[in-house]
N, C-alpha and C positions, 0 to 999 in steps of 0.2 A: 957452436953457439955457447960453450961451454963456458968461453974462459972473457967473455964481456957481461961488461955490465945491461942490469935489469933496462934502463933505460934506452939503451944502447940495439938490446934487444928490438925494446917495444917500437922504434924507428925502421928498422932492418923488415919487422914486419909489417909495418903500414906501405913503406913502400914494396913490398913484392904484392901485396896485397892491391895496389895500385896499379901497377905498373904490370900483373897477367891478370886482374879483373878473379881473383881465385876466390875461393870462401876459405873459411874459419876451419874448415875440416882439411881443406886442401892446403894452408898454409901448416897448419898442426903436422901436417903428415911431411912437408916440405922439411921442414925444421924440427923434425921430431921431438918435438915437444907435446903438451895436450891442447886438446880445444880450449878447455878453461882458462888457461895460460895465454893463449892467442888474444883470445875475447878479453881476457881482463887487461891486459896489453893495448889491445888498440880502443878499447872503449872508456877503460878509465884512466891508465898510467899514462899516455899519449897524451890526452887533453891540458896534467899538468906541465907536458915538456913539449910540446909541440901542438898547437891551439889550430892551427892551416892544417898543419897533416891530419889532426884528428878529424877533421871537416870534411877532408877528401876522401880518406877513410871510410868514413858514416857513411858517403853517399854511395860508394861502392859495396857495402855491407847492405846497406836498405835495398838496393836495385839488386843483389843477392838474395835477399829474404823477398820481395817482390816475385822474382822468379821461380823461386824454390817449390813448388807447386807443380810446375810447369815439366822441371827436371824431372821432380818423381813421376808424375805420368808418363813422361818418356821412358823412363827407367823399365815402368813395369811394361809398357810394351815391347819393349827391344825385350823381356824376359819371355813373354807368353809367348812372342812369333819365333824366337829359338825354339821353345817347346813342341811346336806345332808344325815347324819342319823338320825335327831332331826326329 
């Protein structure tokens, strides 16, 4: 990711972001770069270069943050039921 451009980037990550349904943390770590980076990417710098992709984007980002909730609860169970057969 090193040797393209800002723009270039901010594409590369709306669509992976599209195209495995991933969040902002898991694109960050995909492309090792940071969260803030991802998000200011597809939320600001996209909209001026690409108006449809940032639209497809948002909607997988929203239905991400919709869910988010959902996963953590999950999370902390799969923790305590290890705990409590371990």
């Amino acid at each position: 990711m090193r040797n393209i451009s800002i723009e270039e980037r901010a594409v590369c990550l709306a669509q992976y972001i599209i195209d495995s349904k991933d969040t902002v943390r898991g694109a960050a770590k995909k492309f090792g770069i940071s969260k803030s980076t991802v998000h200011k990417d597809v939320s600001e710098r996209l909209v001026r270069i690409n108006k449809t992709l940032a639209l497809e984007v948002r909607k997988v980002l929203d239905e991400n943050k919709a869910e988010r909730h959902i996963r953590g609860g999950m999370a902390t169970k799969r923790k305590y039921c290890k705990d409590k057969s371990g």
